[in-house]
C-alpha positions as CSV (number, residue, x, y, z in Angstrom):
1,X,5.2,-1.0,1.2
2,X,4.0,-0.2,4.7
3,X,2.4,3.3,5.3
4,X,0.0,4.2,7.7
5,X,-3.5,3.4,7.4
6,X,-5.9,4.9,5.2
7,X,-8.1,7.5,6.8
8,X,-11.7,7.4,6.8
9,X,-13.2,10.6,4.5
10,X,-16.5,12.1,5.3
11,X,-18.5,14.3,4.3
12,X,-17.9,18.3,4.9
13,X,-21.8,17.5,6.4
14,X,-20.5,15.4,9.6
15,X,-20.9,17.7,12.9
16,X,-18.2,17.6,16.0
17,X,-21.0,15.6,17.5
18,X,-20.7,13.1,14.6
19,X,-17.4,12.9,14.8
20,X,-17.0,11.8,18.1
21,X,-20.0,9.7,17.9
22,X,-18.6,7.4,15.0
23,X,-15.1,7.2,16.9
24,X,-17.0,6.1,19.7
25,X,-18.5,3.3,17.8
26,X,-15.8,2.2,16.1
27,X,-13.4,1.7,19.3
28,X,-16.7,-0.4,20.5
29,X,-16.6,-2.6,16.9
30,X,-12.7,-2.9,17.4
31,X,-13.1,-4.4,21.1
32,X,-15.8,-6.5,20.0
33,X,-12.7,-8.7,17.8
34,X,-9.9,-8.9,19.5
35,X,-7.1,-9.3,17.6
36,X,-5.7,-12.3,19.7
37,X,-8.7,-14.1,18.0
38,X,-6.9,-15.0,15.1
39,X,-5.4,-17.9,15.0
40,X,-2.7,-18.4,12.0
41,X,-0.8,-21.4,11.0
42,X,1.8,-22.1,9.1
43,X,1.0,-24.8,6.2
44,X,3.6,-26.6,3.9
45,X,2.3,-28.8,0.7
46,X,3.6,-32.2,0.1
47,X,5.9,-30.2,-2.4
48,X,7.2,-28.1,0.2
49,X,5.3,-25.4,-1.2
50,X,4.5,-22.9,2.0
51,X,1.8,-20.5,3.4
52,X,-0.1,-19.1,6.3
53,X,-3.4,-20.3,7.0
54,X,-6.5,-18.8,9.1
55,X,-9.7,-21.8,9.0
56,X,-12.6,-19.7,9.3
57,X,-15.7,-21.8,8.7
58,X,-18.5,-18.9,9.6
59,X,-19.0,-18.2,5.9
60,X,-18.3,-21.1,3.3
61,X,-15.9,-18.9,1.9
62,X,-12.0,-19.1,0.4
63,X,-9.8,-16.1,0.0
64,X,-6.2,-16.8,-0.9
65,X,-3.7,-13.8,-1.2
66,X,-0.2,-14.0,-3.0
67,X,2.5,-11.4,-3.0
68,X,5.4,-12.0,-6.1
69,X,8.4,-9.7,-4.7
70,X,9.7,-7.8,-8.0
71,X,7.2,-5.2,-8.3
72,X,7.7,-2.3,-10.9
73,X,11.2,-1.3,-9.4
74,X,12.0,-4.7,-11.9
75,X,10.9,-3.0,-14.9
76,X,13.8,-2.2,-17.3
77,X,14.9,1.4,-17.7
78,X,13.0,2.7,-21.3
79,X,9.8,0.3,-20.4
80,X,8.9,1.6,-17.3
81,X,4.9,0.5,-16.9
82,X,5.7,-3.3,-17.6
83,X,4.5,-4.2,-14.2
84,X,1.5,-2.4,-14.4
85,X,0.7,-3.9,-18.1
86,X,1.3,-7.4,-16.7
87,X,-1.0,-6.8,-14.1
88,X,-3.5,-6.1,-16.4
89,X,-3.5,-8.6,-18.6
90,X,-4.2,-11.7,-16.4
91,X,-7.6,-11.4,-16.9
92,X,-7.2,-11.6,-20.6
93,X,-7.0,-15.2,-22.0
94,X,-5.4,-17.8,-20.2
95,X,-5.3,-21.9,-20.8
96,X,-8.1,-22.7,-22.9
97,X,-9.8,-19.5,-22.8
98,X,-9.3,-16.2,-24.6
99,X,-9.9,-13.0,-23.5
100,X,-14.1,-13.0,-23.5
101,X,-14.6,-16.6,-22.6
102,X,-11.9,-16.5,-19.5
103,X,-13.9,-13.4,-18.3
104,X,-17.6,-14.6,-18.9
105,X,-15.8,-18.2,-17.0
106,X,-15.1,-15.5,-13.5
107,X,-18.6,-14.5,-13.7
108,X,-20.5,-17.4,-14.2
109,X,-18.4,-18.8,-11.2
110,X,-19.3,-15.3,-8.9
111,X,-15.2,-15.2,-8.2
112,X,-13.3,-12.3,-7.3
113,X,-9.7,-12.6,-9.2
114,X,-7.7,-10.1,-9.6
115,X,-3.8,-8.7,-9.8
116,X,-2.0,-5.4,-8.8
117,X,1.8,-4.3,-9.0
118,X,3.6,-1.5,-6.3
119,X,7.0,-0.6,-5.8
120,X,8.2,-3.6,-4.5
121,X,5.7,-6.6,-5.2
122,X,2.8,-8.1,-7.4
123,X,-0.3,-9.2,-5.7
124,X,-3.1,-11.2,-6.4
125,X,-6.4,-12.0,-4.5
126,X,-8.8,-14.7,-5.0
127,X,-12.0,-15.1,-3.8
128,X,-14.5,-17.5,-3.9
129,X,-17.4,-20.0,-2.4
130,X,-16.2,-23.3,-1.1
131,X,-18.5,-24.8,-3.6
132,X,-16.9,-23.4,-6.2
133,X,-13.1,-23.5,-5.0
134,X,-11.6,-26.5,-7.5
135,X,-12.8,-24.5,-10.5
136,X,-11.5,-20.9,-8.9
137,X,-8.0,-22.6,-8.0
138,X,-8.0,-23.9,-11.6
139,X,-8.4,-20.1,-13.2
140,X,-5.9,-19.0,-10.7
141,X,-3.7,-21.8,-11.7
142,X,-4.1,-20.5,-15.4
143,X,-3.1,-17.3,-14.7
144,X,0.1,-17.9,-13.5
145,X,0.9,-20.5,-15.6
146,X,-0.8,-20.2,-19.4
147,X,-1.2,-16.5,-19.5
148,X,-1.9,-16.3,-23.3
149,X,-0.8,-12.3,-23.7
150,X,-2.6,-12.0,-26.8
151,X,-1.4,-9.3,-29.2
152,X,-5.2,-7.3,-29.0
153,X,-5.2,-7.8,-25.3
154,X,-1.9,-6.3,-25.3
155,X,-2.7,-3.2,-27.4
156,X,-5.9,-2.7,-25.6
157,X,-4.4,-2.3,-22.0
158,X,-1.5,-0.2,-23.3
159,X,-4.1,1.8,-24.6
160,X,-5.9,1.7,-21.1
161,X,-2.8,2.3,-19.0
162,X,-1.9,5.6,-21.4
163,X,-5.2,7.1,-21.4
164,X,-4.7,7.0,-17.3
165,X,-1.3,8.3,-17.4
166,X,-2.7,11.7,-19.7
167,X,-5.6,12.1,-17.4
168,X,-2.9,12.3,-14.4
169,X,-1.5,15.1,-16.2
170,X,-4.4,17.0,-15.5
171,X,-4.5,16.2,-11.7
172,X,-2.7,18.3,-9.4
173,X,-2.7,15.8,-7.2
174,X,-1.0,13.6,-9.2
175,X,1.3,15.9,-10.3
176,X,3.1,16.8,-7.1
177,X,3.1,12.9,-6.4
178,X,5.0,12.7,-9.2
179,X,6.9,15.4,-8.8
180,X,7.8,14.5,-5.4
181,X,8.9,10.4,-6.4
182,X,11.6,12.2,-8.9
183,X,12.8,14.7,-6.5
184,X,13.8,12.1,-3.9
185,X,14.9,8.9,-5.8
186,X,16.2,10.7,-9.4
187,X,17.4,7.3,-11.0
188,X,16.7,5.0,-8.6
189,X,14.0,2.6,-9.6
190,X,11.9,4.1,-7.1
191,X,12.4,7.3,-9.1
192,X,10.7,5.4,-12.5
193,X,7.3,6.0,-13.1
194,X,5.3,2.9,-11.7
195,X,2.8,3.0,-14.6
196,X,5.4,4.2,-17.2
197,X,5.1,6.8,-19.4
198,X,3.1,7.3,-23.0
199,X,6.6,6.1,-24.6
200,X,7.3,3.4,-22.3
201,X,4.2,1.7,-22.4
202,X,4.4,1.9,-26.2
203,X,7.4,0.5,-26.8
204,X,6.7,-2.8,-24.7
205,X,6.2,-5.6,-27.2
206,X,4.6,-8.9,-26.8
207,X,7.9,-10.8,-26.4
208,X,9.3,-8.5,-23.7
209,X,6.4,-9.3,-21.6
210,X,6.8,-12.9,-21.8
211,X,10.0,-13.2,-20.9
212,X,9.6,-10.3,-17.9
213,X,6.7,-12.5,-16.4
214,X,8.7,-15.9,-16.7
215,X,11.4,-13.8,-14.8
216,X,9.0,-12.4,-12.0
217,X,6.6,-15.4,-10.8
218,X,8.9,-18.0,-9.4
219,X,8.1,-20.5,-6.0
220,X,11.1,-18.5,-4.4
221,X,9.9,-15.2,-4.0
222,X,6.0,-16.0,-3.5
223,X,4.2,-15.3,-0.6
224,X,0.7,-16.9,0.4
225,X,-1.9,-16.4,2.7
226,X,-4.9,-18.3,3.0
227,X,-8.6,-17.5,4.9
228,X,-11.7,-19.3,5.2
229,X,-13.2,-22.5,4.7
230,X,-10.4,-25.0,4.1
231,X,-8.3,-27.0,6.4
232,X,-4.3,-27.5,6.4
233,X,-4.7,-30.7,4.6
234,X,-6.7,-29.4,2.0
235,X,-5.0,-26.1,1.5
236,X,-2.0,-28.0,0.6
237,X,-3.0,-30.2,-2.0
238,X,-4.0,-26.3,-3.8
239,X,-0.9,-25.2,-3.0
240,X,1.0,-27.7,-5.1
241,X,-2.1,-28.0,-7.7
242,X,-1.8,-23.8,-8.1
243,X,1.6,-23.3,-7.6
244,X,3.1,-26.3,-8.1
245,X,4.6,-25.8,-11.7
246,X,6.0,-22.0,-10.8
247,X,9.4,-22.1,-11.4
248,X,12.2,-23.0,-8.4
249,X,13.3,-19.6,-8.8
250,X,13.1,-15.6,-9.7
251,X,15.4,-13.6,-11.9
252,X,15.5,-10.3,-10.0
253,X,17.7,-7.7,-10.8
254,X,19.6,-6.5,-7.7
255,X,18.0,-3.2,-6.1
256,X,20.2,-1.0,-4.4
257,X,19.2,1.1,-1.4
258,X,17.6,4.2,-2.3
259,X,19.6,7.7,-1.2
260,X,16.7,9.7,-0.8
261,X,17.2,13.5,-1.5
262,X,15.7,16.0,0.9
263,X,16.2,20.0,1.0
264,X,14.3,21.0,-2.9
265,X,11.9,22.7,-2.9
266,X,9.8,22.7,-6.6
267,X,6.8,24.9,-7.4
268,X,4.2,23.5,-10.4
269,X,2.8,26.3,-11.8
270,X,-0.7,25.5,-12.5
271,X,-4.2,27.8,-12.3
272,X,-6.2,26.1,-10.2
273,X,-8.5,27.0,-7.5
274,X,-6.7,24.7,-5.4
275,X,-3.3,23.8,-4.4
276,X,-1.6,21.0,-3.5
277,X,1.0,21.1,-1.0
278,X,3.3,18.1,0.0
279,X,6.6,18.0,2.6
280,X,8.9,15.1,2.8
281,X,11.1,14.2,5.8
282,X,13.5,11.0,6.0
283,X,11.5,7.9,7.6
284,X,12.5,4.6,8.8
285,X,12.4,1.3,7.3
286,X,9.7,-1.4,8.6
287,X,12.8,-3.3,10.3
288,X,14.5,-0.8,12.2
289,X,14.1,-0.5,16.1
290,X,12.9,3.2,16.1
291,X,9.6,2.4,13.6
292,X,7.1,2.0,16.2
293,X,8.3,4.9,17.9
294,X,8.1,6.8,14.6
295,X,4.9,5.2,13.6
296,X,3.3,7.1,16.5
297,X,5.1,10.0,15.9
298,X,4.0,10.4,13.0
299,X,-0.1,9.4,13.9
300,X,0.5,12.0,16.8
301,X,1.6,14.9,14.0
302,X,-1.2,14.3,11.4
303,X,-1.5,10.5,10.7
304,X,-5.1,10.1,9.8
305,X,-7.5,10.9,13.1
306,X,-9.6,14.1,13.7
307,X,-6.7,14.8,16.7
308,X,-4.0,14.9,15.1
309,X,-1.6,18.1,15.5
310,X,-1.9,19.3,12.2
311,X,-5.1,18.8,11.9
312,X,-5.9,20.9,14.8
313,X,-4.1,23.6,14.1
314,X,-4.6,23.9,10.2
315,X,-8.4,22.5,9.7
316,X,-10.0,23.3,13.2
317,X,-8.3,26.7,14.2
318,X,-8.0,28.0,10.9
319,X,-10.0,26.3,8.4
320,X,-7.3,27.0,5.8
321,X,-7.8,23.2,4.6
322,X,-10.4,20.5,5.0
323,X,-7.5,17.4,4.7
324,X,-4.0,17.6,6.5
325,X,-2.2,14.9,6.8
326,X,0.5,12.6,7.1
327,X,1.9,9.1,6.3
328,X,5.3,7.2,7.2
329,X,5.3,4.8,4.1
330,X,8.4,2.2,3.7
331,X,9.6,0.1,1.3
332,X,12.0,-2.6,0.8
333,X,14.7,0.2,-0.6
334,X,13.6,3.1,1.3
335,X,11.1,4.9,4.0
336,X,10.6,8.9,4.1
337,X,7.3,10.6,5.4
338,X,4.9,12.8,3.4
339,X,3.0,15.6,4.9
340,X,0.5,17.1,2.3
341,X,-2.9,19.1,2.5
342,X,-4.6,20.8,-0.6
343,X,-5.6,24.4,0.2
344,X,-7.5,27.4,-1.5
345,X,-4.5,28.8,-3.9
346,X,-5.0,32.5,-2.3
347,X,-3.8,30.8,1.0
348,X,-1.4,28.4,-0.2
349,X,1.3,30.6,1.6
350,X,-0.3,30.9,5.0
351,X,-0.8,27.4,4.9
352,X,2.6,26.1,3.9
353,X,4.1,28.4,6.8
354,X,2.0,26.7,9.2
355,X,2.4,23.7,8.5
356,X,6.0,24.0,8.5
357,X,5.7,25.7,11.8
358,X,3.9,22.9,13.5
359,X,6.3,20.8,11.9
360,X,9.2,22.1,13.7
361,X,7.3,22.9,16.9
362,X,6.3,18.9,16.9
363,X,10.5,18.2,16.0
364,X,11.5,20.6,19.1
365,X,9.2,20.0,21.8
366,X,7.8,16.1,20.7
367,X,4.5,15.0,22.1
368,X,3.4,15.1,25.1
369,X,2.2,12.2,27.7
370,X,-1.1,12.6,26.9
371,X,-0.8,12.6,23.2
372,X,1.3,9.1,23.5
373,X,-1.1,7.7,25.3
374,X,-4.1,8.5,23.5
375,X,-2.0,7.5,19.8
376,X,-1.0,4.1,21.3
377,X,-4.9,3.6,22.3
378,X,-6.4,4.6,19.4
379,X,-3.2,2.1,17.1
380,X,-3.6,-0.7,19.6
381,X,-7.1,-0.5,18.9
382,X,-8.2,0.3,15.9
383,X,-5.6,-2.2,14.4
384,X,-8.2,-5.3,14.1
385,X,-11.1,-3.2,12.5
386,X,-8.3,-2.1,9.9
387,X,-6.9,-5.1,9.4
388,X,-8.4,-8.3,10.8
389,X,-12.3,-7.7,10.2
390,X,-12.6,-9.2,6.6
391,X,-11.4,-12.8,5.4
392,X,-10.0,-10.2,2.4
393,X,-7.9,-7.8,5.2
394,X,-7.0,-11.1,7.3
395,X,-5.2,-12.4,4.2
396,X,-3.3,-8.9,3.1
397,X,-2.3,-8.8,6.8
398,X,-0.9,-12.4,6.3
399,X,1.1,-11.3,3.2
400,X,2.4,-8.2,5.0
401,X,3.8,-10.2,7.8
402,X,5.4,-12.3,6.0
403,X,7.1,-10.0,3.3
404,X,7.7,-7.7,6.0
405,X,9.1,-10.8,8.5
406,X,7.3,-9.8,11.3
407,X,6.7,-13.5,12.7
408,X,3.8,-15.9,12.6
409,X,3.4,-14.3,16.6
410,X,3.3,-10.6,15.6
411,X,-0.6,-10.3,16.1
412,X,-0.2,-11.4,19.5
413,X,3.1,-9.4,20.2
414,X,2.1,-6.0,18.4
415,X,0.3,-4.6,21.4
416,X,3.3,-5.0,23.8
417,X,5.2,-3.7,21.0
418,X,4.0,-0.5,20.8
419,X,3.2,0.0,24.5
420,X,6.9,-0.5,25.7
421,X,7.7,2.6,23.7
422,X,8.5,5.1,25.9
423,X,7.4,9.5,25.8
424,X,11.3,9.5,25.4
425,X,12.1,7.7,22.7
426,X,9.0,9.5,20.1
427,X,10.3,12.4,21.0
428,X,14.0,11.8,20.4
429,X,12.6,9.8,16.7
430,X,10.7,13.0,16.2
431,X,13.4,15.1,16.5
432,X,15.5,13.3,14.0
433,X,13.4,12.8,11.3
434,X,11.3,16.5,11.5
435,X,14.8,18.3,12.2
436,X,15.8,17.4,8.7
437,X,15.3,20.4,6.0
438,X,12.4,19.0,4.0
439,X,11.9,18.6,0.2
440,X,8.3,20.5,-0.9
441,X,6.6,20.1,-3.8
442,X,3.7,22.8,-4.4
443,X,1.2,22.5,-7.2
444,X,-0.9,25.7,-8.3
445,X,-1.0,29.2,-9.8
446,X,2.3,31.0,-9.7
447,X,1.1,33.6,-6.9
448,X,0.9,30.8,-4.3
């Protein structure tokens, strides 16, 4: 998935003056890295084996990122959660060790190795000392490769992943982004609940994971990325040595494109101080023509900075929330954008009629000049502190150009992507997607 990025969240104690002072500081830390300063290459082992590659030899440090595409849209209907079990098990026995020893092994060598599942994809992230890189590469290796999935290892994560799914039941939160997954996608994949449900993750046995994770990790639909201390020759001998035994190909299931369903509106009745209040309007998909232009459409109406429209209007002329915002989040099957905000429950009303209002104001009139230019400043900008300061952010970048095919050049191309979009076109991409009668989802007592 690609969604905006994640805002920064302070503390109610920042002033105005603190405000501006941090955003002043952090334009100064993005120019001090410019993004043109990264220099990838594209590295294939003697197996054929390929992956992106950024030698960085200021730290004696290795990270290597892998995306699997599958994800939890793979997961069969009545075992929703498998993804999310797999993912949790990889730290629990592999090769020669079981669960105790292969965890005690991490720490003694002080590497970072660890899986995660989304919608589309399972990723991993290794990280480690150059020192200590054959024996890191070697529990990585395991993990793919010998996974034991040991019957109490099993049980004990199932057990895990269901004591997170009840507490989710008691998070508003939560709720309306549930809520709001089965309103748009109904029996989609997408629509499935990513984690599964009490029954789901209960009736996954031992032998339907193995045979899931032989279908999911295969050379063909792996993607790699690799920062640090190693050099092309190198990093292709671990490719093979890692990698190398994966097999030629994946068993996905076909996904279809998602027919996303706007125009419900669903109230969760709930008493709670607070409710939770979330929009949804069509998006684009990460490939079409018009996502830049929507991209800062949508950072112009409330996409993470103190200026945004929403935030203006609902936080700083009204105080009638602390958070507004919204994201344009994509996936391979699918794109919509989220507006949500959490608001005291005796103003839930107000605040959903504002919002709305902006909303269409924003739809009708688009930005203006000076709103575009500011938004591409602050993206152009702010794009290497959020993505290209850590060895760890280099490598997720890597992995998201390449799932997303975006080019081994898009670093360098990204800036005179975004500023050949014109006041005309945002305003003609905000008009088609904020037109569009949204779905909402409120969360809270019956009188909001």
């Amino acid at each position: 998935m690609t969604s905006t990025r994640e805002p920064t969240r302070l503390s109610r104690s920042f002033t105005a003056f603190s405000l501006a002072c941090l955003l002043v500081l952090l334009m100064m830390l993005v120019q001090a890295r410019p993004a043109a300063a990264v220099d990838i290459r594209e590295v294939r082992s003697p197996g054929g084996i390929s992956a992106w590659l950024v030698e960085d030899y200021s730290a004696p440090v290795i990270t290597v990122a892998v995306a699997f595409q599958g994800g939890s849209s793979q997961d069969p209907k009545g075992r929703e959660g498998m993804a999310e079990l797999i993912s949790a098990l990889f730290d629990e026995g592999a090769g020669p060790y079981d669960s105790k020893m292969f965890q005690a092994r991490i720490a003694k060598l002080g590497i970072e190795l660890g899986y995660r599942d989304s919608r589309d994809q399972i990723t991993g992230v290794l990280r480690t000392l150059k020192e200590d890189s054959a024996d890191a590469f070697e529990m990585m290796r395991l993990t793919l490769t010998e996974l034991h999935f040991e019957e109490s290892a099993v049980e004990r994560m199932k057990n895990a992943i269901i004591a997170g799914i009840e507490r989710k039941r008691n998070n508003p939160s939560a709720r309306a982004g549930e809520a709001l997954r089965e309103t748009l996608y109904g029996n989609h994949p997408y629509g499935r609940p990513g984690d599964g449900t009490v029954e789901s993750i209960s009736a996954i046995t031992r032998e339907e994971l193995v045979a899931h994770f032989s279908r999911l990790f295969a050379r063909d639909n792996l993607s790699i990325g690799i920062v640090g201390a190693m050099s092309s020759e190198e990093a292709g001998l671990m490719l093979d040595r890692v990698f190398g035994n994966l097999p030629q190909k994946a068993q996905l299931e076909p996904v279809p494109e998602a027919e996303i369903r706007f125009g419900n509106t669903l109230a969760i009745e709930e008493d709670i101080p607070q409710s939770q209040i979330v929009f949804a309007y069509p998006g684009v998909k990460r490939d079409s023509p018009e996502f830049f232009a929507a991209y800062i459409a949508n950072h112009i109406l409330g996409g993470g900075t103190f200026s945004s429209r929403l935030y203006d209007e609902v936080r700083e002329k009204r105080g009638l929330a602390y958070s507004v915002n919204s994201s344009l989040s994509t996936y391979d099957h699918a794109a919509f954008v989220s507006v949500s905000s959490a608001t005291r429950s005796d103003r839930a009303s107000e605040t959903v009629e504002l919002m709305r209002s902006e909303i269409d104001r924003f739809a009708k009139d688009g930005p203006t000049q000076a709103e575009l230019d500011a938004a591409r400043k602050y993206i152009i900008g702010s794009y290497a502190i959020n993505n290209l300061d850590t060895s760890a952010k280099i490598a997720s970048t890597l992995l998201a150009m390449q799932t997303e095919k975006l080019g081994i050049d898009y670093i360098e191309k990204r800036e005179a992507l975004i500023g050949a979009v014109s006041l005309d076109e945002v305003r003609a991409i905000a008009k088609k997607l904020f037109s569009a009668t949204p779905t909402l989802i409120v969360v809270g007592p019956k009188s909001s």
